[in-house]
C-alpha positions in Angstrom: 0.0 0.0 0.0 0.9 3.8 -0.5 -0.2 7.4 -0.3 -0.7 9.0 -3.2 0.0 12.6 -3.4 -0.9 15.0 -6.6 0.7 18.6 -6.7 -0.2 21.3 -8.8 -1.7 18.7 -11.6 -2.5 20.1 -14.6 -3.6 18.8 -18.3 -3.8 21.2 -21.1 -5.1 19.9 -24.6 -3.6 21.0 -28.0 -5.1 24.4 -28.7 -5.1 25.2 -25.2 -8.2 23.5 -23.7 -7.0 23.3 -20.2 -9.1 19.8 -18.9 -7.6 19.6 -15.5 -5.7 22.9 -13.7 -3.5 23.4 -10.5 -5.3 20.2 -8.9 -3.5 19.4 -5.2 -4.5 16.1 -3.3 -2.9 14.2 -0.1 -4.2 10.8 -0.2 -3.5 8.9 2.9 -1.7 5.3 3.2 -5.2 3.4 3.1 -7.8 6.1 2.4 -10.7 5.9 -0.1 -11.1 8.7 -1.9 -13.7 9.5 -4.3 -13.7 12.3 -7.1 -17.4 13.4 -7.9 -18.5 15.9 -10.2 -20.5 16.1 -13.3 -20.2 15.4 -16.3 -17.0 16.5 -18.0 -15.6 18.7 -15.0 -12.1 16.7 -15.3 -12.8 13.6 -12.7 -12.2 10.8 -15.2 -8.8 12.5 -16.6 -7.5 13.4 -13.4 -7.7 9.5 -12.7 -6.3 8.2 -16.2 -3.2 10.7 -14.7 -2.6 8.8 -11.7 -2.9 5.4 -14.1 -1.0 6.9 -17.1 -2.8 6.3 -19.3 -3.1 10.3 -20.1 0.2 12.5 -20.0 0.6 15.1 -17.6 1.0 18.6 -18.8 1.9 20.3 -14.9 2.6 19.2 -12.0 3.9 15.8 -10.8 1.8 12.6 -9.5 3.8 10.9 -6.6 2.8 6.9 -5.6 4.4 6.2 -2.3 8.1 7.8 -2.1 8.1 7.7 -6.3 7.3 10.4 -8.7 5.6 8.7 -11.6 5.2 10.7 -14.5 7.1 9.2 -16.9 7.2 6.1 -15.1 4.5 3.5 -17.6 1.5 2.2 -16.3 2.6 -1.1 -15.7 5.2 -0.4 -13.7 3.2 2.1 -11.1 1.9 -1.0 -8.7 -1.8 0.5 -9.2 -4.9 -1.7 -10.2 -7.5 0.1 -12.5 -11.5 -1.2 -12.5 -13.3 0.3 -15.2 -16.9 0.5 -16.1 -16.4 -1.8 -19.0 -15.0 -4.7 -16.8 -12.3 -5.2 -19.7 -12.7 -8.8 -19.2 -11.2 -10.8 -21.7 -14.5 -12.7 -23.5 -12.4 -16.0 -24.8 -11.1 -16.6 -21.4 -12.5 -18.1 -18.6 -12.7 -16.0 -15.3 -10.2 -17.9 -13.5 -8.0 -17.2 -16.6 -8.7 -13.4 -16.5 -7.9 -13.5 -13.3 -4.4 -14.6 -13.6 -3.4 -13.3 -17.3 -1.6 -10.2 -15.7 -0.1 -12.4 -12.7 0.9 -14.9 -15.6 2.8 -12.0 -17.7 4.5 -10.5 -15.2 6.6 -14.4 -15.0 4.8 -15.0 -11.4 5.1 -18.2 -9.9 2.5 -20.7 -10.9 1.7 -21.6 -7.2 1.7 -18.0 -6.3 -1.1 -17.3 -9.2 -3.4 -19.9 -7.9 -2.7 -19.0 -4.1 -4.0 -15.6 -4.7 -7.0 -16.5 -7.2 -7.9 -18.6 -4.5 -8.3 -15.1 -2.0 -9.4 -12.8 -4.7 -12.4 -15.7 -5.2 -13.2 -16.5 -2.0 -13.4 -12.5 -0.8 -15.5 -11.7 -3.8 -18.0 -15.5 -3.6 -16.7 -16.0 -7.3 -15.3 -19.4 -6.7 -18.6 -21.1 -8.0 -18.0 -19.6 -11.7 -14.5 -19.8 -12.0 -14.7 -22.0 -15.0 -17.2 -19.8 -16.7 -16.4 -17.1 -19.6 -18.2 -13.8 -19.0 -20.4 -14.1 -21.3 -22.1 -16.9 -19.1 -21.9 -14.0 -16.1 -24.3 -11.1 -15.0 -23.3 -7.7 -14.9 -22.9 -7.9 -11.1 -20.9 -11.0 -11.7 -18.5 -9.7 -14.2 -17.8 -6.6 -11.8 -16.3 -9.0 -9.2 -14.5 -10.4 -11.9 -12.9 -7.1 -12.6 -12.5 -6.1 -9.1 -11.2 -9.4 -8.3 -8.6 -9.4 -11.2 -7.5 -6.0 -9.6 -7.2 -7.3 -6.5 -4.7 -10.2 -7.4 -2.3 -8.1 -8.5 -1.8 -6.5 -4.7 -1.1 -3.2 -5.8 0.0 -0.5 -3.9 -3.4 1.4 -5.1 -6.7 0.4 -6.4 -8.5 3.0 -9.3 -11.6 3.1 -10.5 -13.6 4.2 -12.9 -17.7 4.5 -12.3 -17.2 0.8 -12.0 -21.3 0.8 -11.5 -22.7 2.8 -14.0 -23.4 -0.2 -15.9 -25.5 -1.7 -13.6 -29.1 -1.0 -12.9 -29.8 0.9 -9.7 -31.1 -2.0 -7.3 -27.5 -3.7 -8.4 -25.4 -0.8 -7.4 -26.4 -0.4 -4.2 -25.6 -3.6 -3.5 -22.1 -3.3 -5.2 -21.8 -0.3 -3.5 -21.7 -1.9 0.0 -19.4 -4.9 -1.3 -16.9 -2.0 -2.7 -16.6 -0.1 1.1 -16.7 -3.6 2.9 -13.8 -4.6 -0.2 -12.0 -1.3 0.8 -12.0 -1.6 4.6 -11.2 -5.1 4.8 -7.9 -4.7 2.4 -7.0 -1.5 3.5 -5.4 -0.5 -0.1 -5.7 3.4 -1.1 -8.4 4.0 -3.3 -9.6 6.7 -5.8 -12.6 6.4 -7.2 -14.3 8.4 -10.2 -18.4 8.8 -10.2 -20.8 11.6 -11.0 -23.3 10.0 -8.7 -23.6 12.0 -5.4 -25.0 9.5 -3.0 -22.4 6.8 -4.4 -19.8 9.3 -3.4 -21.6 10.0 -0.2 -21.9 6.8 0.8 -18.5 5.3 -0.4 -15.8 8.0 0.6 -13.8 8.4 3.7 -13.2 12.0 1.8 -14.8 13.7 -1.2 -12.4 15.8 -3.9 -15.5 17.9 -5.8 -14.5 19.2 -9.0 -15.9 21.6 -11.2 -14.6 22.5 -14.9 -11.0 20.7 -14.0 -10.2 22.7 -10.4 -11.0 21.8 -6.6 -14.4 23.0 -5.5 -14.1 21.6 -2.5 -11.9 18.6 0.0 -13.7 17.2 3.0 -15.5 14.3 4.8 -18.9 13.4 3.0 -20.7 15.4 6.3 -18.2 18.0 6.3 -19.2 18.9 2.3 -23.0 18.4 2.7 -22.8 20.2 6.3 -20.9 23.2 5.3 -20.4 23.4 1.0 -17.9 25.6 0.4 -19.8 27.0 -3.1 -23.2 27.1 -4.3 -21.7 24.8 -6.2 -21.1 22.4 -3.5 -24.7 23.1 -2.4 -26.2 22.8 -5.6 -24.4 19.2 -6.4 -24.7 17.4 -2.9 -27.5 16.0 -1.5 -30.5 15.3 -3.1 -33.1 16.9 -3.1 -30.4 20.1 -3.8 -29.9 22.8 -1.5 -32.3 25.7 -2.2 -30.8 28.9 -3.4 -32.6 31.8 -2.8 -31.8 35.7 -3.5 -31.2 37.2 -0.1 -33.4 39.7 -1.1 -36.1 37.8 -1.8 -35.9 36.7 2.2 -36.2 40.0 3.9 -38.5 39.0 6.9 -35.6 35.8 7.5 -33.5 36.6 10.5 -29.4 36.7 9.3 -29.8 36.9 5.5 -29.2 40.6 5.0 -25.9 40.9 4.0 -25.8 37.4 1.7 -26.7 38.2 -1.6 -27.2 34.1 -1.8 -28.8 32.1 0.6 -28.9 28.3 1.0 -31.5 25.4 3.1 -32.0 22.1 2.6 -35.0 21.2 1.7 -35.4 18.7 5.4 -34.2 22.1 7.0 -37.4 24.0 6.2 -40.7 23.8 8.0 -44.5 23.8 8.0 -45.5 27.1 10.8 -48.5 29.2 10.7 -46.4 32.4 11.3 -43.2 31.4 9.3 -41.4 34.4 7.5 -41.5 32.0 4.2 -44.4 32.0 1.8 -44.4 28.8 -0.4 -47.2 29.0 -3.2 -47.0 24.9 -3.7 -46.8 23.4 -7.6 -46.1 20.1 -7.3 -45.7 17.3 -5.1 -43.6 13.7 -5.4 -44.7 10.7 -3.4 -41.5 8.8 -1.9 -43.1 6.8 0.5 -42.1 7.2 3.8 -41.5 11.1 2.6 -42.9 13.4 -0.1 -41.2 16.3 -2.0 -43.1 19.7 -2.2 -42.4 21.8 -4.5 -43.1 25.4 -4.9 -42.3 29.0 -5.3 -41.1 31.9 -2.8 -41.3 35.2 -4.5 -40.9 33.9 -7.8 -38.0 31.6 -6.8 -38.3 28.0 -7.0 -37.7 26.4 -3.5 -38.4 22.2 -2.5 -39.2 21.0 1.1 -39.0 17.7 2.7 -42.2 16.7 4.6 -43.7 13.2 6.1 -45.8 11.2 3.8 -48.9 12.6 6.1 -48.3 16.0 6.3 -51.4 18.1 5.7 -51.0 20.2 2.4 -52.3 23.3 0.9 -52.0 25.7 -2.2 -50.1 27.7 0.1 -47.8 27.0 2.7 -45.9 28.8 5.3 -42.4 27.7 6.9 -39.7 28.5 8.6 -36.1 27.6 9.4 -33.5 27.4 12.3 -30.9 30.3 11.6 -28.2 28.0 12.3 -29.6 26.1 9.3 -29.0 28.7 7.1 -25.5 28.5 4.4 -24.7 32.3 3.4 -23.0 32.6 -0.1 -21.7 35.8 -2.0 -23.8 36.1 -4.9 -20.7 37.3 -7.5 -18.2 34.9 -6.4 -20.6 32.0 -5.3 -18.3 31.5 -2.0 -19.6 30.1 1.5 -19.5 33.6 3.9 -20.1 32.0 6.9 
């Protein structure tokens, strides 16, 4: 195992598209880290980086005591998982699982000893002898994972390793990948847009946004205190609500944010709240329901039980301390 520290990364393109800019990360001996962000905001290159399997235009990527960036990818001790599986189809799953111990000349004995692990941690031992086309999507995902961890790098990558699978699946993946991760202890860093997956998977969360660092923190410490409306905006779901502080006038502590943020579960239903909700629409979840609506031609969402009374109009109210103050030019947490 090994930390994995990245200073100053950069990637520019040819013409000058800069993809990934001034990006600094300390990962921990053993920590799982997980870069979210949307869609093209620089997650997935910032991990091909680390792999090398994408050059680096600043900065240096350091594996343990090593700076690697003209070191190749096979020779960097990391383990990649990508949303493909990249599973060989003409060979059979114990076969996948030691080709790369077979090229690298190790020891017959010593293939089959860790096989044996790698099968037995992930339950795969029963399909072995099967090729992946006989295998569900859940069951070629092991196959990767497991063929990743035979090779007993020094750091495990992936890359949205469960967007293929349908949603009930990755949840359950989900838990085997953190159970995975705390039971081998190797340093992770793992790529997904999903919010809750990184919620729910990282020790710390890197967000990113158009290439740079939104914000570093604990999956609490982000949702708890975002940085950016940014931040707000991208975890937790339902989103924060982002209101004008001038559309809040009778709210106690809002006068001097020109942006204010509250969760949704943060707001509530009071006969003489300072908020006035003209309700739209409302989704059924169950145990919950989402209500949404508009303050002062703004649209704003609340979280209420399943039997809360409803009307065309609502009136609600929130703790102050509840409240996340942002500068309305710069988008920047004030508080």
């Amino acid at each position: 195992m090994a930390s994995i520290t990245l200073k100053n990364l950069g990637k520019i393109y040819a013409g000058g598209a800069r993809a990934v800019g001034d990006v600094n990360i300390d990962i921990a001996d053993g920590e799982f880290i997980v870069l979210v962000g949307p869609s093209g905001c620089g997650k997935s290159t910032l991990l091909r980086m680390v792999a090398g399997l994408e050059s680096i235009s600043e900065g240096e990527v350091r594996i343990g005591d090593r700076v690697v960036n003209e070191v190749e990818p096979a020779d960097r001790d990391i383990a990649m998982v990508f949303q493909n599986y990249a599973l060989y189809p003409h060979m059979s799953v114990r076969q996948n699982l030691a080709y790369g111990l077979k090229n690298r000349g190790t020891p017959k004995a010593e293939i089959e000893r860790r096989v044996k692990i790698a099968s037995d941690i992930l339950q795969i031992g029963a399909f072995l002898d099967r090729k992946p086309r006989a295998l569900s999507g859940g069951q070629r995902q092991r196959v990767a994972m497991g063929r990743a961890i035979v090779r007993e790098p020094a750091a495990f990558l992936f890359d949205e390793p469960l967007s293929n699978l349908d949603a009930k699946l990755r949840v359950a993946m989900r838990l085997e990948i953190k159970q995975l991760q705390k039971r081998l202890r190797t340093t992770s860093l793992y790529v997904t847009h999903d919010q809750l997956e990184a919620m729910t998977l990282a020790d710390r969360l890197v967000v990113l946004n158009g290439g740079r660092i939104e914000q570093i923190g604990t999956p609490l410490e982000v949702y708890r205190r975002p940085a950016s409306t940014f931040v707000a905006s991208f975890i937790g779901s339902p989103a924060m609500n982002l209101i004008a502080g001038a559309a809040l006038p009778h709210l106690p502590g809002t006068g001097h944010a020109g942006m204010v943020g509250i969760r949704p579960e943060d707001l509530t239903v009071t006969p003489d709240g300072p908020i006035v909700m003209r309700v739209t629409a409302v989704e059924e979840l169950g145990a919950q329901r989402l209500v949404h609506g508009q303050t002062a031609d703004q649209p704003m969402t609340i979280t209420l039980p399943s039997d809360a009374p409803l009307s065309d109009e609502l009136r609600l109210g929130c703790r102050p301390q509840a409240l996340h103050l942002f500068d309305a030019r710069t988008g920047q947490r004030l508080d």
